[in-house]
C-alpha positions as CSV (number, residue, x, y, z in Angstrom):
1,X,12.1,4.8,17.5
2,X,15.7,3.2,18.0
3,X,13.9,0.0,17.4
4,X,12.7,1.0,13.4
5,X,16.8,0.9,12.9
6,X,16.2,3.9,11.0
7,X,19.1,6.0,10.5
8,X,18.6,7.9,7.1
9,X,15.4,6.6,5.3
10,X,15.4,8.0,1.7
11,X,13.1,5.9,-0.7
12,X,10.4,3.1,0.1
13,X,8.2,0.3,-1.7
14,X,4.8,-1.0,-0.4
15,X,4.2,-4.6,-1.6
16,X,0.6,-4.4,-0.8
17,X,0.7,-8.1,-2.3
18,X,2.7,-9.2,0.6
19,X,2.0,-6.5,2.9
20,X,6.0,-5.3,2.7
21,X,7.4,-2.5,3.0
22,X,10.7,-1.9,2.0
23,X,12.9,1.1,2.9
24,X,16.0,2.2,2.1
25,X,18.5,3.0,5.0
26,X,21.7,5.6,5.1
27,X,24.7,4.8,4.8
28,X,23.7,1.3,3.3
29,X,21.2,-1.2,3.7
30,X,17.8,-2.1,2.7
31,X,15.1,-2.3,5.4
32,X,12.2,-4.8,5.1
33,X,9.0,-4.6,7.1
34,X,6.6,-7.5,7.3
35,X,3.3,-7.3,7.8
36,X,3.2,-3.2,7.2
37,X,-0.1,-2.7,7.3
38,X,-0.2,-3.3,10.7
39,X,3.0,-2.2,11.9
40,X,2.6,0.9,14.9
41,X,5.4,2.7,16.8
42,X,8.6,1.2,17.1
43,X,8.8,-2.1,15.3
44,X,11.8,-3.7,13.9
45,X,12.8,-5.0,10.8
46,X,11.8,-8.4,9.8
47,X,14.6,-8.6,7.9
48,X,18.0,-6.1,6.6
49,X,19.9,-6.5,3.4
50,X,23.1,-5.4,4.0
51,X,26.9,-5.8,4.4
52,X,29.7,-5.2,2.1
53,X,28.9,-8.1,-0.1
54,X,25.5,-6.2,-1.5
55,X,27.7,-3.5,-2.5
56,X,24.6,-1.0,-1.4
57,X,26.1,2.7,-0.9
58,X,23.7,5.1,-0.1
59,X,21.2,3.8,-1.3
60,X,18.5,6.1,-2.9
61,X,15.9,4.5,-4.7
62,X,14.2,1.1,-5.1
63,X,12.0,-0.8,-7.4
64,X,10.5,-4.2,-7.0
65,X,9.6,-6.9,-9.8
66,X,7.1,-9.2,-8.3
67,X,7.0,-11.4,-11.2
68,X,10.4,-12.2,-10.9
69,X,11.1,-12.0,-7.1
70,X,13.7,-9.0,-7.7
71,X,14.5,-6.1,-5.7
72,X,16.0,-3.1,-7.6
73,X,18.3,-0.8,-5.4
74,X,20.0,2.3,-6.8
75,X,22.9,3.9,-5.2
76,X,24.3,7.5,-5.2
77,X,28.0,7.6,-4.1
78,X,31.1,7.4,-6.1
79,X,30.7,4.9,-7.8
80,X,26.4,5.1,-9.3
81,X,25.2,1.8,-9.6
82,X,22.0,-0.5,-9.3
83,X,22.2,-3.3,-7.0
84,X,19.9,-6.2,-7.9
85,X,18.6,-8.9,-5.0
86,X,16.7,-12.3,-5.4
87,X,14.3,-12.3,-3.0
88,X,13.8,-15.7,-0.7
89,X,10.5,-16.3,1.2
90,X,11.9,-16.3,4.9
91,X,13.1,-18.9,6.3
92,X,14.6,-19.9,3.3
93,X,18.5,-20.6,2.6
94,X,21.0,-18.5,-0.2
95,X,22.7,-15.5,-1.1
96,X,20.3,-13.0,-2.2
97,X,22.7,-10.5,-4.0
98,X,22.7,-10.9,-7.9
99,X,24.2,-8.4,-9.4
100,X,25.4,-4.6,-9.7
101,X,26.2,-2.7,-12.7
């Protein structure tokens, strides 16, 4: 539903760790699902990386590194890159955006 903020899903990661589920979003942003296994009908994001800062542009695929706390985002537009986020237990203060290449 409208609620999911759902627009264009193309790749997603389960953290089965931390019960998250991460979803990439057309035209650009990262979706992020708490508590996943759970999750029924039309829940919202706990969370959405996004914004022109994260430089995330159709976003297409995604890999996570739970040993370093890294979210790996590839984009397919103009200009193919890979958009790399720190990720911060909620609640917690920073810019999660680290890099692009």
């Amino acid at each position: 539903g409208a609620g999911t903020t759902l627009n264009g899903p193309v790749a997603l990661w389960l953290d089965s760790a931390s019960d998250r589920l991460y979803v990439t979003n057309y035209p650009g942003s990262v979706l992020v699902f708490d508590n996943a296994s759970t999750a029924t009908d039309n829940v919202a994001p706990s969370r959405t990386i996004t914004g022109a800062s994260t430089l995330l542009s159709f976003p297409s695929g995604l890999w996570l590194d739970p040993a370093s706390d890294r979210l790996y985002v590839s984009n397919y537009s103009s200009v193919f890159s890979i958009a790399v986020f720190r990720l911060y237990t909620a609640g917690s203060a920073g810019s999660a955006w680290i890099h692009a290449s």
